[in-house]
C-alpha positions in Angstrom: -125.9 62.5 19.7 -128.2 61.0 22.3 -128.0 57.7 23.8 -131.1 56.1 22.2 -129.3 57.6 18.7 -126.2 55.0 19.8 -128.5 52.2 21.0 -130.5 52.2 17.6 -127.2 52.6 15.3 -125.4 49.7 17.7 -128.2 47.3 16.9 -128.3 47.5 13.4 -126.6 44.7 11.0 -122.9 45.4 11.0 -122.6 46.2 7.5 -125.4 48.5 7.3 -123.6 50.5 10.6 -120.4 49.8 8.9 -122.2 52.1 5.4 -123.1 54.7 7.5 -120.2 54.9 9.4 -118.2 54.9 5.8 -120.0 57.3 4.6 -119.3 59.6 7.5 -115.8 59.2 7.0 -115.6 59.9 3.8 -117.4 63.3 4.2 -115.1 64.4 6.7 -111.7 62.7 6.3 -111.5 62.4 2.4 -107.5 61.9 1.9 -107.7 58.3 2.9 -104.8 59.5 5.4 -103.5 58.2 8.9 -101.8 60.1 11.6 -98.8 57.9 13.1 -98.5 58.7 16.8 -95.5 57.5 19.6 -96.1 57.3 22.6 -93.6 57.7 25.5 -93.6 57.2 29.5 -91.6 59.3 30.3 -92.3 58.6 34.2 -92.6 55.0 34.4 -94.3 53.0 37.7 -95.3 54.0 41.3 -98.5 55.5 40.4 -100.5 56.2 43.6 -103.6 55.7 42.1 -106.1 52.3 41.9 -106.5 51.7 38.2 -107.5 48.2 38.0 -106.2 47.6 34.4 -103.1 49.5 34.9 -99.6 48.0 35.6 -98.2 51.1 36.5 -99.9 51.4 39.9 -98.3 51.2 43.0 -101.0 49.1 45.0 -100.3 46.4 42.2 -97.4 43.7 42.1 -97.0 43.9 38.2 -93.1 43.7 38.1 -93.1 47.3 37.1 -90.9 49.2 39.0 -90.8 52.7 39.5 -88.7 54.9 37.6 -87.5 58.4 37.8 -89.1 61.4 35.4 -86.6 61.1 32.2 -84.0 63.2 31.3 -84.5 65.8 28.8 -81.9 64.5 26.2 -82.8 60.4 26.4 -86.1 62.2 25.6 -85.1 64.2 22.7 -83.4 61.3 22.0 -86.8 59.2 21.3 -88.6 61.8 20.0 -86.3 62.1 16.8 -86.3 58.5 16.5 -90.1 58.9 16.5 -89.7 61.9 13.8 -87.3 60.0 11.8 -89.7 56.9 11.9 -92.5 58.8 10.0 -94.3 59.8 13.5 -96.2 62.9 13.2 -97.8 63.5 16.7 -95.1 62.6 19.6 -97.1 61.3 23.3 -95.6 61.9 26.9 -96.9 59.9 29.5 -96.3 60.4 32.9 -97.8 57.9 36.0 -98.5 60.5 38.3 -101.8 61.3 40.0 -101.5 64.8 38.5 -99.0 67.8 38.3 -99.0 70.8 40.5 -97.2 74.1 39.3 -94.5 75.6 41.1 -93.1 71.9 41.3 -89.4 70.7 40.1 -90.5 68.1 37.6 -93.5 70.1 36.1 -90.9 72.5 35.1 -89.2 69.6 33.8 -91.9 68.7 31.7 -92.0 72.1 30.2 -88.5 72.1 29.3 -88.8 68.5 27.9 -92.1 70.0 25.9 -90.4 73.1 24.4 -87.4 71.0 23.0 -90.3 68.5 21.4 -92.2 71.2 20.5 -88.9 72.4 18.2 -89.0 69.3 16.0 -91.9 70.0 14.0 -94.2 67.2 15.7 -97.3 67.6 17.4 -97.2 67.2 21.2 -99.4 65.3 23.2 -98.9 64.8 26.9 -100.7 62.8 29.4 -99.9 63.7 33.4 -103.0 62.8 34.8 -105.1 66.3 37.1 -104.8 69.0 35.9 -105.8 73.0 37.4 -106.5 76.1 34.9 -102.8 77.5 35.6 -101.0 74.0 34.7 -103.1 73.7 32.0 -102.4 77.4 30.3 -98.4 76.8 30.7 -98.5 73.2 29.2 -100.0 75.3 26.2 -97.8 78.3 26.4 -94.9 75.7 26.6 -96.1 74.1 23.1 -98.3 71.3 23.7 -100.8 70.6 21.1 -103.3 67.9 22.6 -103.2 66.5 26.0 -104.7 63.3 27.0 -107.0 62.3 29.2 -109.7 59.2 28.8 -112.3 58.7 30.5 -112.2 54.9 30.3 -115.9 53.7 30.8 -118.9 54.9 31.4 -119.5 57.1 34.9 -121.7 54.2 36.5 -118.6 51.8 35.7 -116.1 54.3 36.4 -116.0 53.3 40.4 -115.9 49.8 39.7 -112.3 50.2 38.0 -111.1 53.0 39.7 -111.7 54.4 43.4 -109.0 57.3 44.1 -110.4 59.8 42.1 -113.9 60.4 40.1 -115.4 60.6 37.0 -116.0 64.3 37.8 -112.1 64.8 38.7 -111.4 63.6 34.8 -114.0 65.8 33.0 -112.8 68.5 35.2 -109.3 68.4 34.1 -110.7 68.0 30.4 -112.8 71.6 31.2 -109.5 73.2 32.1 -107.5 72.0 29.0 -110.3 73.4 27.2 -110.5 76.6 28.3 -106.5 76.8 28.1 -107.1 76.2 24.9 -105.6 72.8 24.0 -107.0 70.3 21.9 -108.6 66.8 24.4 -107.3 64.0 23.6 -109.8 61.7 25.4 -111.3 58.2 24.7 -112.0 54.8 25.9 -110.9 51.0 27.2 -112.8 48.4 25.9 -113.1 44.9 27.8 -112.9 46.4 31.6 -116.1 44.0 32.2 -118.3 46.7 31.2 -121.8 46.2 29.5 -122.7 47.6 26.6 -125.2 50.4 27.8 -121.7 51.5 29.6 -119.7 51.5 25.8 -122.5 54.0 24.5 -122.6 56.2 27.4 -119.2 56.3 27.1 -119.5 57.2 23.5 -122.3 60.0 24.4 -120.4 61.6 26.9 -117.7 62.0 24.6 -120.1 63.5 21.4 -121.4 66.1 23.7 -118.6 68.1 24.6 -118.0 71.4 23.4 -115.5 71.8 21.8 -115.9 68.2 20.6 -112.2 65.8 21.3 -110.1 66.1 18.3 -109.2 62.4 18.7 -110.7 59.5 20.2 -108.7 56.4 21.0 -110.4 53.4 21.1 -108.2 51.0 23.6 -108.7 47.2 24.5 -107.9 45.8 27.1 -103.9 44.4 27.4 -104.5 42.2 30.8 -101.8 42.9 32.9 -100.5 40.1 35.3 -100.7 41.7 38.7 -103.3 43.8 38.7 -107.1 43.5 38.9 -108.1 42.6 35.6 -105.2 40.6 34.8 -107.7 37.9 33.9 -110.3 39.4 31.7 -111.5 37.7 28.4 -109.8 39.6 24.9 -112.8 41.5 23.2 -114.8 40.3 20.2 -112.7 41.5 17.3 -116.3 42.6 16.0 -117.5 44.2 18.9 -114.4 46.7 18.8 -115.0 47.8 14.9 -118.9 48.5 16.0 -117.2 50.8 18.6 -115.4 52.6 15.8 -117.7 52.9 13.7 -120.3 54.3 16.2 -117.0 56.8 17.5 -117.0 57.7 13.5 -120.3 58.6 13.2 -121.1 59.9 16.9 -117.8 62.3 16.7 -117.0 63.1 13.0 -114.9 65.5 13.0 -112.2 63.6 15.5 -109.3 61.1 14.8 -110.8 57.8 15.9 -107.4 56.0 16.8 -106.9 52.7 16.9 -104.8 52.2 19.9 -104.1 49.5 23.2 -104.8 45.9 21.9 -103.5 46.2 18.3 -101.0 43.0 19.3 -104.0 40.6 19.4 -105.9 41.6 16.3 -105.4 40.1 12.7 -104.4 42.4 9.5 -108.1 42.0 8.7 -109.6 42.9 11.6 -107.5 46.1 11.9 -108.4 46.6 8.2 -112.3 46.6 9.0 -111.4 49.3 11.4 -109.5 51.6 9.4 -112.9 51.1 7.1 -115.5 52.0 9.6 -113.5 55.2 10.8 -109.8 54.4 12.1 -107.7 57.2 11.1 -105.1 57.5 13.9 -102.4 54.4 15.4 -99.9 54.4 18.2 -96.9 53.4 16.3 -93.6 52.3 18.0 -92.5 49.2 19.4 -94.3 49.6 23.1 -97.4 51.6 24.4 -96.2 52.8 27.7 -95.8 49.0 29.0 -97.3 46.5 26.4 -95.8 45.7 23.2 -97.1 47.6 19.8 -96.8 46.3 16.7 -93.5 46.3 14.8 -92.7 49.6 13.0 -92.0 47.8 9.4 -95.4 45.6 10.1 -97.7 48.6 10.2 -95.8 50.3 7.3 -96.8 47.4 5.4 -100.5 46.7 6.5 -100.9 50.3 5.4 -99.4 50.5 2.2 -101.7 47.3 1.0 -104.3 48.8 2.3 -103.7 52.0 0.0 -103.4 54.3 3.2 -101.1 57.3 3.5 -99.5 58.8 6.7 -100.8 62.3 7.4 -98.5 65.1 7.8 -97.8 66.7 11.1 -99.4 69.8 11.9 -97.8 71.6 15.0 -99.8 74.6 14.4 -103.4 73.0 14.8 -105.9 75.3 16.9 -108.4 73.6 19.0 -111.8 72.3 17.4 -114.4 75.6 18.1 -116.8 75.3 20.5 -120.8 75.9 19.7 -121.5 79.1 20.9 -125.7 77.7 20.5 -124.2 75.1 23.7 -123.1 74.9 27.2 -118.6 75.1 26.8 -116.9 72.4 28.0 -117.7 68.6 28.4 -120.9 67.4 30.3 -120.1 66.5 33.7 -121.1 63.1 35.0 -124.3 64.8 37.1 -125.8 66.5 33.6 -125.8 63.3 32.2 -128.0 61.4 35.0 -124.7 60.0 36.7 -123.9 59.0 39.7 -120.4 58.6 40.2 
């Protein structure tokens, strides 16, 4: 999809983007089903890098402190929780720059991602760079997606983040690809970004081949301490144009409805599930903001006539277009200059 295809769908009357992106929905996701996700830091705090949104960072004086990598059983602990609760994908976040093989704590992680892997539950981790051999173990090991958003659009990208570039993240996303994991990858809405960067975003993301098997959709949860601590919450209506134009630019991926679900009404979050939403973090916190209550999504759902997809451990990777150049688009190819 190119960007003037986004441009002339984002200016059309919401309910007539909010038909089409029905529509879409219902051709590819016909079970009127939701995947229930947790997500975990496992490695909390003292982040080297310069996210401006992030509390985690180490630059920041957020009242986040550092923590160590978790121990394998409090993990296991919360992931059987998470399996108990009706979770059918189980997150692991880590605030490192990136892991490096050969390294104590990446062969933590893989110990802590076999056990997960045992319970049945898909496994998505999120550790920031990684190489082709990292990559091909976190698969071997049993994870199913990995994480990795690109946040904003590459002309925006160095205005909220300066230690690493937009090239670093679609590198990392080539290299889970080609190990064969699913990409997890997606967006933050309400970094002070324009519009023009919400649709390039969105472009980026509907070129890459293989396409992302899910999308979150985040807004903005202003942390005290850092950057952006005092950034205006996003137009409720604004955010269900973006999933609506992420259900119609990517069909085939979860669109999940993730950061930010704290600020919005039953009803807004209801106009999302319509225009596309099949995907929620669901816990009580998203690595360090709050998440709506367990009990108060089980509800919102069942009145809305939604059921809870089941967990798939086994998923393969989308397939890549063999007519198309593998991989995602890196920032250059798409008239970037990060």
């Amino acid at each position: 999809m190119t960007l003037q295809d986004l441009q002339r769908l984002h200016a059309l009357p919401l309910f007539e983007l909010l038909k089409q992106a029905r529509e879409t929905h219902e051709r590819h996701w016909p079970a009127g089903e939701v995947q229930l996700c947790t997500l975990l830091s496992i490695k909390t705090g003292g982040c080297s890098e310069d996210c401006s949104y992030c509390a985690q960072s180490a630059r920041y004086n957020s009242g986040v402190e550092a923590g160590r990598l978790m121990e394998r059983e409090a993990v296991m602990e919360r992931a059987l929780a998470a399996s108990k609760n009706g979770s059918t994908r189980f997150c692991m976040g880590a605030a490192w720059r990136g892991v490096r093989g050969g390294t104590r704590r990446f062969e933590q992680v893989l110990d802590i991602v076999r056990d997960v892997s045992s319970l049945g539950m898909e496994v998505c981790v999120t550790l920031g760079e990684l190489g082709p051999e990292e990559a091909r173990r976190l698969r071997e090991a049993g994870v199913t997606a990995y994480n990795h958003n690109l946040d904003t659009s590459p002309e925006h990208y160095p205005n909220i983040v300066t230690t690493h570039t937009y090239d670093d993240r679609l590198r990392t996303i080539r290299n889970v690809q080609d190990a064969g994991m699913s990409v997890c990858c997606g967006g933050i809405l309400g970094l002070g970004e324009t519009t023009m960067d919400r649709l390039r975003l969105l472009e980026i993301l509907a070129n890459f081949n293989p396409p992302p098997e899910s999308v979150p959709i985040n807004s903005l949860m202003p942390m005290p301490g850092t950057p952006l601590a005092e950034n205006q919450a996003l137009d409720p209506f604004e955010l269900v144009r973006m999933i609506a134009l992420a259900r119609i630019a990517i069909p085939g991926a979860k669109v999940r409805l993730s950061a930010g679900r704290t600020r919005l009404s039953d009803e807004t979050q209801a106009l999302c599930f319509f225009a596309g939403a099949n995907s929620i973090f669901y816990g009580e916190k998203l690595l360090t903001a709050k998440n709506p209550a367990v009990e108060k999504d089980r509800k919102l759902l069942a009145s809305l006539g939604l059921r809870t997809q089941a967990p798939n451990p086994g998923m393969e990777a989308p397939e890549a277009d063999p007519g198309r150049p593998a991989g995602p688009a890196f920032a250059e190819a798409c008239g970037a200059s990060a």
